[in-house]
N, CA, C and O atoms as a CHARMM CRD file, in Angstrom:
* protein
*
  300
    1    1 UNK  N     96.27200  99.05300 112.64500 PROA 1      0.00000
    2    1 UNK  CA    97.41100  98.48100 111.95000 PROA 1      0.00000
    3    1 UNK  C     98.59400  99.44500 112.03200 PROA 1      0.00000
    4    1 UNK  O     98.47900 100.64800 111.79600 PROA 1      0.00000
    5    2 UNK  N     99.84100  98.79500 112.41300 PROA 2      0.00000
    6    2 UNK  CA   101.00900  99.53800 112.15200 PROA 2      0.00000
    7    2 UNK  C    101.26800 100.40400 110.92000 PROA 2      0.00000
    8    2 UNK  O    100.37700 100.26000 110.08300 PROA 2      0.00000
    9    3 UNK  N    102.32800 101.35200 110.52900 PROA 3      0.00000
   10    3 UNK  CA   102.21600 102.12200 110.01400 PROA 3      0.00000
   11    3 UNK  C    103.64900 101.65500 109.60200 PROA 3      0.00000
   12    3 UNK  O    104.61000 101.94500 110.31500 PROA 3      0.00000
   13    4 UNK  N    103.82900 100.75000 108.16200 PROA 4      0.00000
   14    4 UNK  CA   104.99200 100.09200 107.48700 PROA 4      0.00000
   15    4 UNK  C    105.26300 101.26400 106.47900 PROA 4      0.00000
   16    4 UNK  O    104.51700 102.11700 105.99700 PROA 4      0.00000
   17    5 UNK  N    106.60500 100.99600 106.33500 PROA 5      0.00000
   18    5 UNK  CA   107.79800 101.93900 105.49200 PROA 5      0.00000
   19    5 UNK  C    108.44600 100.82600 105.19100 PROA 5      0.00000
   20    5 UNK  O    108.71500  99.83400 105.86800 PROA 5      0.00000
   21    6 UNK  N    108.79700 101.28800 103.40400 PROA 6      0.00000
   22    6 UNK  CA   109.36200 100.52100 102.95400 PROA 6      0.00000
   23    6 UNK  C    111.26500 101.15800 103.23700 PROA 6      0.00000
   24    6 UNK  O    111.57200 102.09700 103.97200 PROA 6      0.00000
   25    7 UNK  N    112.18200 100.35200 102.45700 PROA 7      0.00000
   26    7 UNK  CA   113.84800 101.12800 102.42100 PROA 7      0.00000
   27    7 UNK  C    113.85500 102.05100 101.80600 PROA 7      0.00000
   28    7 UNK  O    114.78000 102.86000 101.88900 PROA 7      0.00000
   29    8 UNK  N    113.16100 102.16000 101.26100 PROA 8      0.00000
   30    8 UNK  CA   112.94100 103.96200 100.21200 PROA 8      0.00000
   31    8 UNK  C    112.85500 105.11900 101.40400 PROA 8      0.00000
   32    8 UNK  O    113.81300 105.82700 101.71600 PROA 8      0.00000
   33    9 UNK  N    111.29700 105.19700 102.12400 PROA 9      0.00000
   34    9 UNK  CA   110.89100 105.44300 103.17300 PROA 9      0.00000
   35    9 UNK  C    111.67400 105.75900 103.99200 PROA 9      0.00000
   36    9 UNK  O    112.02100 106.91900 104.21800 PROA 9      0.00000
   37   10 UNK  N    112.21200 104.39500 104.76700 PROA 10     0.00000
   38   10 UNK  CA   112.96800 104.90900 105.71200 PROA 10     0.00000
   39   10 UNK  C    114.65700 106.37700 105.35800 PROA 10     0.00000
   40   10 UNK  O    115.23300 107.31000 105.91700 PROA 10     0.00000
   41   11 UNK  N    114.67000 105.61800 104.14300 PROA 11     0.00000
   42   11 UNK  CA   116.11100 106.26700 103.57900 PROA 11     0.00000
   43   11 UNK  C    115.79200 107.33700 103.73000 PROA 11     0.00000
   44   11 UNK  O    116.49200 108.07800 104.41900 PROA 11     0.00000
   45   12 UNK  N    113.98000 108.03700 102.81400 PROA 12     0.00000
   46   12 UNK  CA   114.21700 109.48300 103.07000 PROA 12     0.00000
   47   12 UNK  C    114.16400 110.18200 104.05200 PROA 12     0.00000
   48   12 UNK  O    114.59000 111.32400 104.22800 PROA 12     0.00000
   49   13 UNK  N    113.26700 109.03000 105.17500 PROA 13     0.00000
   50   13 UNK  CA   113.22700 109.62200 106.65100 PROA 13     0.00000
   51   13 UNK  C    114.39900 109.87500 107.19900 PROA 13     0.00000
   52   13 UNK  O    114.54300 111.04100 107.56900 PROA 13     0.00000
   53   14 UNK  N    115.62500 108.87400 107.43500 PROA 14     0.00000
   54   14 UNK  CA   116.45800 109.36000 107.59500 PROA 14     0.00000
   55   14 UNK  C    117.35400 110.30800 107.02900 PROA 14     0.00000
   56   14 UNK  O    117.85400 111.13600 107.79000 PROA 14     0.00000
   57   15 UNK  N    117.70700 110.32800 105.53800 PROA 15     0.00000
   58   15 UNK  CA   118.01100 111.26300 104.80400 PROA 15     0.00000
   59   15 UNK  C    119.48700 110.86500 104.92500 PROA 15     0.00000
   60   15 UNK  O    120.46200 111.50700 105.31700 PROA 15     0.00000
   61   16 UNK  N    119.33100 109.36700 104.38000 PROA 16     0.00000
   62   16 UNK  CA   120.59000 108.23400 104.41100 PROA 16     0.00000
   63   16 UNK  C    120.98700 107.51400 102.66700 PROA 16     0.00000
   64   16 UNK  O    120.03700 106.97600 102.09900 PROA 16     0.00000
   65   17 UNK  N    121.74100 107.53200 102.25800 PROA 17     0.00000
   66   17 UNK  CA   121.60200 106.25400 100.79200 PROA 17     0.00000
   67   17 UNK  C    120.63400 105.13900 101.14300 PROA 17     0.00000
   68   17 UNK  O    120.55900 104.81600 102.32800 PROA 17     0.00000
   69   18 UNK  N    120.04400 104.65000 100.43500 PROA 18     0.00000
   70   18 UNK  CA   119.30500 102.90000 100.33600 PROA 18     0.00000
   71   18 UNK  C    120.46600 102.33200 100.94400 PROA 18     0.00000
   72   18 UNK  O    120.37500 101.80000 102.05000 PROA 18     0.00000
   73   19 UNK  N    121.86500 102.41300 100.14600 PROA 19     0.00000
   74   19 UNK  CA   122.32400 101.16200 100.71900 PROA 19     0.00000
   75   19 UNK  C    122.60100 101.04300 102.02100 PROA 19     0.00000
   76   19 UNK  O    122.59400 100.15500 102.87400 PROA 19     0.00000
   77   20 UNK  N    122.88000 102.33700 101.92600 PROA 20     0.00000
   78   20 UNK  CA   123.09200 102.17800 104.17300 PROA 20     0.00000
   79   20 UNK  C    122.30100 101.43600 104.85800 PROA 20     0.00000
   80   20 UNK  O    122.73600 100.44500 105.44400 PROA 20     0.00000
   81   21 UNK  N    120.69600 101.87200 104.91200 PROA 21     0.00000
   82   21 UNK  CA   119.41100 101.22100 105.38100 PROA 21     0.00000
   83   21 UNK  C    119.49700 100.06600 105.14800 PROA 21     0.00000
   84   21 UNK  O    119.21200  99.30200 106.07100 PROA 21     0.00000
   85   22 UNK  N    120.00800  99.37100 103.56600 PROA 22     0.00000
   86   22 UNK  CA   120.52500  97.76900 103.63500 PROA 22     0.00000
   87   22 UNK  C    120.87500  97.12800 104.50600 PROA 22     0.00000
   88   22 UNK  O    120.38400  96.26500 105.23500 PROA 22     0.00000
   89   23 UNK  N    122.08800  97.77100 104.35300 PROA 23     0.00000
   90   23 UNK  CA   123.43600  97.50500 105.22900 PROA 23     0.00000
   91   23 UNK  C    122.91600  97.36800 106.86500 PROA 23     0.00000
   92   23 UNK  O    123.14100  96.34900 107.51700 PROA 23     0.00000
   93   24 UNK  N    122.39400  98.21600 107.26400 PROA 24     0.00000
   94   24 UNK  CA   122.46100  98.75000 109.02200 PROA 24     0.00000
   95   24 UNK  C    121.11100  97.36000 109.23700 PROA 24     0.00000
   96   24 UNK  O    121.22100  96.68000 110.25700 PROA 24     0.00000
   97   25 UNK  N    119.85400  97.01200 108.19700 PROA 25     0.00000
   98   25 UNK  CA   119.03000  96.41000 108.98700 PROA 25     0.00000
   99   25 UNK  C    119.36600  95.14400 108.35600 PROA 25     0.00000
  100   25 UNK  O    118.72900  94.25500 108.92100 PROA 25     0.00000
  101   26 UNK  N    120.35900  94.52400 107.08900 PROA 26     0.00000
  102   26 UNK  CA   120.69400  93.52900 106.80400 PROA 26     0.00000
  103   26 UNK  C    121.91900  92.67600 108.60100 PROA 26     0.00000
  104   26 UNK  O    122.15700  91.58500 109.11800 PROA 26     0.00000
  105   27 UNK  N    122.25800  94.13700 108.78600 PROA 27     0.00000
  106   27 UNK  CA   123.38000  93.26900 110.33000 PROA 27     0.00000
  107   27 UNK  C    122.33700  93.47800 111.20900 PROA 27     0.00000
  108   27 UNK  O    122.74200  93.53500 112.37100 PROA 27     0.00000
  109   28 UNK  N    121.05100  93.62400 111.07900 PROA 28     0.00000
  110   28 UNK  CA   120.61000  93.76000 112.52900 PROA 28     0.00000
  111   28 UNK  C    120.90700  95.00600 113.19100 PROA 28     0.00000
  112   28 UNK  O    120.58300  95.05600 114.37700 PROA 28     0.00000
  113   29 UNK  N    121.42600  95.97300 112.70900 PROA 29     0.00000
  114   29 UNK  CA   121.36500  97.13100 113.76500 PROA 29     0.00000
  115   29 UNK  C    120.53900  98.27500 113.56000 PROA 29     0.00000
  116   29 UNK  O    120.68700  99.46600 113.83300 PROA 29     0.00000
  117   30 UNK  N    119.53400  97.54900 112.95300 PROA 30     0.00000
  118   30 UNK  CA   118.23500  98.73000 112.51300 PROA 30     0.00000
  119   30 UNK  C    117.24800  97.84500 112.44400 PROA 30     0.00000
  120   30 UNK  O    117.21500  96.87500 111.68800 PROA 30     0.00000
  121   31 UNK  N    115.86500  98.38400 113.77600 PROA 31     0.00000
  122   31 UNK  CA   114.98000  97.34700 113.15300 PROA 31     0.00000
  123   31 UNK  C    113.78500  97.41900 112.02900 PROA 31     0.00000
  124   31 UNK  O    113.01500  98.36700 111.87100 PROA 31     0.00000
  125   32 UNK  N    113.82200  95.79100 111.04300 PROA 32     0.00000
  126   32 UNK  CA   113.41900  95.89800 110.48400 PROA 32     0.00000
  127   32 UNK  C    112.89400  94.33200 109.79800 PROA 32     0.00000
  128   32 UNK  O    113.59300  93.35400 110.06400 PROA 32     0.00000
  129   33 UNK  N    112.01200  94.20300 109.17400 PROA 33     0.00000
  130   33 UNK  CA   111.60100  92.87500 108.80900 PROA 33     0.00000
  131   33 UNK  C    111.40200  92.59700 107.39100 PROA 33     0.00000
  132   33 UNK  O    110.64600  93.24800 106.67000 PROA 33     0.00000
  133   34 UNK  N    112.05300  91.68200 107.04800 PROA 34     0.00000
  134   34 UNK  CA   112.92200  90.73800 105.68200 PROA 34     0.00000
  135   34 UNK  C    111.09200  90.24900 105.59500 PROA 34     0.00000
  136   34 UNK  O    110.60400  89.59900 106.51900 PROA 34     0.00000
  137   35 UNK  N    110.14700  90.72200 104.22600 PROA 35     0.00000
  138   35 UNK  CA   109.04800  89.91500 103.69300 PROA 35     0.00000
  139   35 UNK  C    109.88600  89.52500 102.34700 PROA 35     0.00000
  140   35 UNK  O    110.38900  90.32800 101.56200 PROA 35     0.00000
  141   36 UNK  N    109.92300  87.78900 102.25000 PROA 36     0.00000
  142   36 UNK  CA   110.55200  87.45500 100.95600 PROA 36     0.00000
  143   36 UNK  C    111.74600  88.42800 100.98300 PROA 36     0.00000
  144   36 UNK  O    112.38200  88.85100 101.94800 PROA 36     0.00000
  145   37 UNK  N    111.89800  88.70100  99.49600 PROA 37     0.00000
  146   37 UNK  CA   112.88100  89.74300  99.72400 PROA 37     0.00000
  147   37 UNK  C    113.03700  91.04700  99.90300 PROA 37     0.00000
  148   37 UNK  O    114.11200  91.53200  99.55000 PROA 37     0.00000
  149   38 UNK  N    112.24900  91.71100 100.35300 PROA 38     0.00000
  150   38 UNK  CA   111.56300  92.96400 100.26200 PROA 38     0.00000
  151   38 UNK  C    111.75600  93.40900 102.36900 PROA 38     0.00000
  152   38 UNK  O    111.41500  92.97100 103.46800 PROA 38     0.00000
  153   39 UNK  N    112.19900  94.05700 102.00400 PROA 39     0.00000
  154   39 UNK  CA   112.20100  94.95500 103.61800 PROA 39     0.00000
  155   39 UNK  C    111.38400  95.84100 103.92000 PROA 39     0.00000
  156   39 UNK  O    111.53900  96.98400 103.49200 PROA 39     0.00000
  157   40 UNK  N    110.25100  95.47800 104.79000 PROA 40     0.00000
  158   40 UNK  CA   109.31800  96.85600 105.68100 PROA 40     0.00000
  159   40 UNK  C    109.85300  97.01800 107.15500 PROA 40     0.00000
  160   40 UNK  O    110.53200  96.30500 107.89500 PROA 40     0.00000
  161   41 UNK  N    109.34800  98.07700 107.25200 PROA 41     0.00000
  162   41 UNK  CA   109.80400  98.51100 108.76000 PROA 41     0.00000
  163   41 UNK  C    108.58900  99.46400 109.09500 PROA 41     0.00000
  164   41 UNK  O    107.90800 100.24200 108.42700 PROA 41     0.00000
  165   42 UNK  N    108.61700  98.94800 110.82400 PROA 42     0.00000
  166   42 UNK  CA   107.39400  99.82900 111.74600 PROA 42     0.00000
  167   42 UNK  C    108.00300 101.29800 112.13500 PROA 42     0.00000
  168   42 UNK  O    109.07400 101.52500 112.69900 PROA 42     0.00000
  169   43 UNK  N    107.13200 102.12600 111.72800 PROA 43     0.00000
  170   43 UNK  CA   107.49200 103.33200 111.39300 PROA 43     0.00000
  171   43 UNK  C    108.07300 103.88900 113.08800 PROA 43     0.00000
  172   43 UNK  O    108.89100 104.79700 113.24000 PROA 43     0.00000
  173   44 UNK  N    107.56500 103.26900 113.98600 PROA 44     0.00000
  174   44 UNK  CA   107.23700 103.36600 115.88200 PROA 44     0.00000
  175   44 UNK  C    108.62400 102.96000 115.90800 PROA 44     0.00000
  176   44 UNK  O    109.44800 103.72500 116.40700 PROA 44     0.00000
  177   45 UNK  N    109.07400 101.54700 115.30000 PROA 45     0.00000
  178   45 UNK  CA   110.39900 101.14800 115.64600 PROA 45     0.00000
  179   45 UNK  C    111.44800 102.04700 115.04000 PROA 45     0.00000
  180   45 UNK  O    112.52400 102.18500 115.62100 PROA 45     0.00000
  181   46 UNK  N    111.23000 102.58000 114.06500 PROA 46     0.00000
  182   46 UNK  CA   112.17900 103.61500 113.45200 PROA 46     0.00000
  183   46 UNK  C    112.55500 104.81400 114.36400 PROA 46     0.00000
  184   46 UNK  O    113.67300 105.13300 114.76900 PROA 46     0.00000
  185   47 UNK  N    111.40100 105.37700 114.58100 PROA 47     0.00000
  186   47 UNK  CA   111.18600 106.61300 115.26400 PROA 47     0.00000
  187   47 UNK  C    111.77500 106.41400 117.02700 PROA 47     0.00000
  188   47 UNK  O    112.11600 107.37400 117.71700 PROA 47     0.00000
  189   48 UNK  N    111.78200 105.32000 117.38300 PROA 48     0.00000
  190   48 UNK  CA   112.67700 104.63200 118.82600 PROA 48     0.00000
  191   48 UNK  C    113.89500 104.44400 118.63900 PROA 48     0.00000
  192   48 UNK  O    114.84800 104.74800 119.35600 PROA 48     0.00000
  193   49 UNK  N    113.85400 103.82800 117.45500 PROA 49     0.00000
  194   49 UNK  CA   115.90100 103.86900 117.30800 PROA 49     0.00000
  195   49 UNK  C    115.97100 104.99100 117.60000 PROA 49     0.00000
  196   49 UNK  O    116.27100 105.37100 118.73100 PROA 49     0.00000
  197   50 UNK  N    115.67500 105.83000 116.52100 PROA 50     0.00000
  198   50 UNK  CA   116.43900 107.31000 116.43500 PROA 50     0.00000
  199   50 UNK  C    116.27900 107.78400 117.66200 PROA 50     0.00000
  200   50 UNK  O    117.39800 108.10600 118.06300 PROA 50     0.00000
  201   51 UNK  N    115.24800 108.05600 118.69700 PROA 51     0.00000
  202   51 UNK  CA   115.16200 108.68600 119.62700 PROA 51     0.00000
  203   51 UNK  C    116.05100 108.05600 120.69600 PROA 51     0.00000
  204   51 UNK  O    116.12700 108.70000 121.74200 PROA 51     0.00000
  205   52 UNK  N    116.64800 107.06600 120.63500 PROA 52     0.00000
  206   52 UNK  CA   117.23500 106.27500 121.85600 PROA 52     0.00000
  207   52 UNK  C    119.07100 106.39400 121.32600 PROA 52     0.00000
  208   52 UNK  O    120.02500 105.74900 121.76000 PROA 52     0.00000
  209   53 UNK  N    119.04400 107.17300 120.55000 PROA 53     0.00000
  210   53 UNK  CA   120.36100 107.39600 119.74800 PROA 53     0.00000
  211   53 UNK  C    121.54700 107.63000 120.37800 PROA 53     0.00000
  212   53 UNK  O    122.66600 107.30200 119.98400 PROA 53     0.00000
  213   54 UNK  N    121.08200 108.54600 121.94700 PROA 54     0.00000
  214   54 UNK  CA   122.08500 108.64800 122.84000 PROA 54     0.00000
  215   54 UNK  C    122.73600 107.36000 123.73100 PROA 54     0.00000
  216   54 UNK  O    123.77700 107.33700 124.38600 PROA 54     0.00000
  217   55 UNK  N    121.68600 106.25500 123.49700 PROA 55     0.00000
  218   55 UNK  CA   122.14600 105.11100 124.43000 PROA 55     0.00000
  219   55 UNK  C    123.30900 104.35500 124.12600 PROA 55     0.00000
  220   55 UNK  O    123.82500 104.78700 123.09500 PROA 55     0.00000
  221   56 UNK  N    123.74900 103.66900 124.47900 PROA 56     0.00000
  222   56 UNK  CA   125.23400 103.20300 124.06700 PROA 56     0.00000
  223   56 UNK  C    124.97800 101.88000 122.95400 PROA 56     0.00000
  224   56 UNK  O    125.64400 101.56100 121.97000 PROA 56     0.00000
  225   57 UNK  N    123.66100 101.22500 123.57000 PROA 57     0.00000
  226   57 UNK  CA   123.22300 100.19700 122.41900 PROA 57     0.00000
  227   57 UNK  C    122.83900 100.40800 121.23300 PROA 57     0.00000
  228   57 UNK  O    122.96900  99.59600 120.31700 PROA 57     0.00000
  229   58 UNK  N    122.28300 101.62400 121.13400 PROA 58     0.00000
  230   58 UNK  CA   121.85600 102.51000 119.43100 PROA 58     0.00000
  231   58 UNK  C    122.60200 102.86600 119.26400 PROA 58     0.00000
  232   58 UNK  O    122.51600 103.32100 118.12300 PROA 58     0.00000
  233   59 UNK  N    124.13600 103.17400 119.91100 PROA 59     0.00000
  234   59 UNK  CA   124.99300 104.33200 118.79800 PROA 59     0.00000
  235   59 UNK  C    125.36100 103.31400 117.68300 PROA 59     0.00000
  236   59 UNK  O    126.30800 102.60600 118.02500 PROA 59     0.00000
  237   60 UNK  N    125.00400 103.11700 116.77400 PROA 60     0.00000
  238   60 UNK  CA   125.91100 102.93000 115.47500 PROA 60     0.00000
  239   60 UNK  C    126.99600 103.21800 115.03500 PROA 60     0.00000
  240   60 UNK  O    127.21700 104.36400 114.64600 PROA 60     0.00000
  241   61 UNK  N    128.02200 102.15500 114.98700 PROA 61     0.00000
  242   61 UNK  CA   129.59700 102.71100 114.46000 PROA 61     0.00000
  243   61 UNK  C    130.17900 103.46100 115.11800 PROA 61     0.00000
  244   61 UNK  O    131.29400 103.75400 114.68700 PROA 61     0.00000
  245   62 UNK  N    129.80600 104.01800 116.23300 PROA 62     0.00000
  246   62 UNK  CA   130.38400 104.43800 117.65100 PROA 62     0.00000
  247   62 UNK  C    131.67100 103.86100 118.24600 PROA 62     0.00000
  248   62 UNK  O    131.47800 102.85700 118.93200 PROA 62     0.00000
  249   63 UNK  N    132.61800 104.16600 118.16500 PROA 63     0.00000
  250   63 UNK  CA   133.71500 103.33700 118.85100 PROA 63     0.00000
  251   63 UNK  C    133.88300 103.24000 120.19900 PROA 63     0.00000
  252   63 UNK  O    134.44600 104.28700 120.52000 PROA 63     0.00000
  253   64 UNK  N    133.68700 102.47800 121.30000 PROA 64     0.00000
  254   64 UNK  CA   133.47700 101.77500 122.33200 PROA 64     0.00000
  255   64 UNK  C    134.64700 102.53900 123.07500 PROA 64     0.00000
  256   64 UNK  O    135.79900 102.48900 122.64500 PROA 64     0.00000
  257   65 UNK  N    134.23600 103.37600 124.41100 PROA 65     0.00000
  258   65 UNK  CA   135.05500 104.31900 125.09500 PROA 65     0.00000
  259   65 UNK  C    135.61500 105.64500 124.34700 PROA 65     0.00000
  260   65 UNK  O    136.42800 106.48500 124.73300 PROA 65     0.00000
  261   66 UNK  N    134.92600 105.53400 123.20300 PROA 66     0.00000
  262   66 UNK  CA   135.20700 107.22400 122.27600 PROA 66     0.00000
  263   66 UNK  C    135.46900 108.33300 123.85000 PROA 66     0.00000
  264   66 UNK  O    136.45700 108.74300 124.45900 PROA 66     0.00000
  265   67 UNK  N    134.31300 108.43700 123.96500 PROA 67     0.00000
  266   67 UNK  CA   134.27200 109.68500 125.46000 PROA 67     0.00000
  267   67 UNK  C    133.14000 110.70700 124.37400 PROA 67     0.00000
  268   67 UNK  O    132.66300 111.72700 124.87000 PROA 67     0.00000
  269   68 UNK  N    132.85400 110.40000 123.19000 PROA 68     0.00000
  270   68 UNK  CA   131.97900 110.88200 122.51000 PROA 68     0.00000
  271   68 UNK  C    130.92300 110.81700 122.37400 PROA 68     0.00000
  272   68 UNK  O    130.43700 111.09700 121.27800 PROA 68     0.00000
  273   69 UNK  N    130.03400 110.36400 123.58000 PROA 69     0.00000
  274   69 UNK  CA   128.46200 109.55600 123.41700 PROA 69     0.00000
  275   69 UNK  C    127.28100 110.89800 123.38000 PROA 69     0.00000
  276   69 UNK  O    126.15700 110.90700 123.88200 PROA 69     0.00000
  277   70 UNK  N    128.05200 112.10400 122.52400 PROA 70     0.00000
  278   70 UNK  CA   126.58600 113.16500 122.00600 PROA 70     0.00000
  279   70 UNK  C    126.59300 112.88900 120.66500 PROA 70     0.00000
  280   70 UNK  O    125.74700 113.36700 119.90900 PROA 70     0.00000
  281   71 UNK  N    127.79300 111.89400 120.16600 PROA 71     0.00000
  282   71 UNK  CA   127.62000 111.55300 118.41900 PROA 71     0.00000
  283   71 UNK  C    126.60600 110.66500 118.06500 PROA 71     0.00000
  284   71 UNK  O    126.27800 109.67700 118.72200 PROA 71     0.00000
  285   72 UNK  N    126.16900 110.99800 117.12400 PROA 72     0.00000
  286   72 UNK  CA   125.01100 109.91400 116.37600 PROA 72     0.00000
  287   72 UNK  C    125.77500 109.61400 114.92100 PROA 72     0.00000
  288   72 UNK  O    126.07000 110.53100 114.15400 PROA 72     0.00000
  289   73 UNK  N    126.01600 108.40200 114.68200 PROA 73     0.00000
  290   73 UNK  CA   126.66200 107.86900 112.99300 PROA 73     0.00000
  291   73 UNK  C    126.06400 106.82500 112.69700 PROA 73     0.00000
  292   73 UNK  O    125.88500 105.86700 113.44900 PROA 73     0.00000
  293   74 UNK  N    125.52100 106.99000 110.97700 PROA 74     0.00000
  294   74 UNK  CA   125.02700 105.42500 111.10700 PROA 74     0.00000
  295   74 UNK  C    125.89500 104.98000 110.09900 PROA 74     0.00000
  296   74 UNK  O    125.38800 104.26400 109.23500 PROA 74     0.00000
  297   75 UNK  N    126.91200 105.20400 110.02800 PROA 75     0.00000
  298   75 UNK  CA   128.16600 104.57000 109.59400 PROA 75     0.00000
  299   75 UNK  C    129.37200 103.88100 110.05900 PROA 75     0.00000
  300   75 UNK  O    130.21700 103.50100 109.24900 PROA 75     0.00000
């Protein structure tokens, strides 16, 4: 069995507010899966975002032709 994290979890993994983690997997740019109302996330999919952070599709809040693609923001 996968290894689920709740938004608490992930928050401290990342070492982000709750609401951010809201925010980023409520638009879809963090993956994560809506039970009722309650959000878990696969700890594998967490740990791939972050590692794929340099790609242009993971940067988060990245502004498009920055010339900055060693930044990571999840704002």
């Amino acid at each position: 069995m996968k290894d689920l994290l709740t938004l608490s979890e992930v928050s401290t993994f990342l070492k982000v507010p709750k609401s951010t983690i809201y925010k980023l997997a409520r638009e879809r740019r963090l993956p994560g899966h809506k039970v009722g109302k309650h959000w878990r996330f696969v700890r594998e999919e967490i740990e791939a975002w972050v590692q794929s952070a340099g790609t242009d599709d993971a940067m988060v809040g990245a502004a498009a032709g920055s010339g900055n693609r060693d930044r990571f923001s999840l704002n």
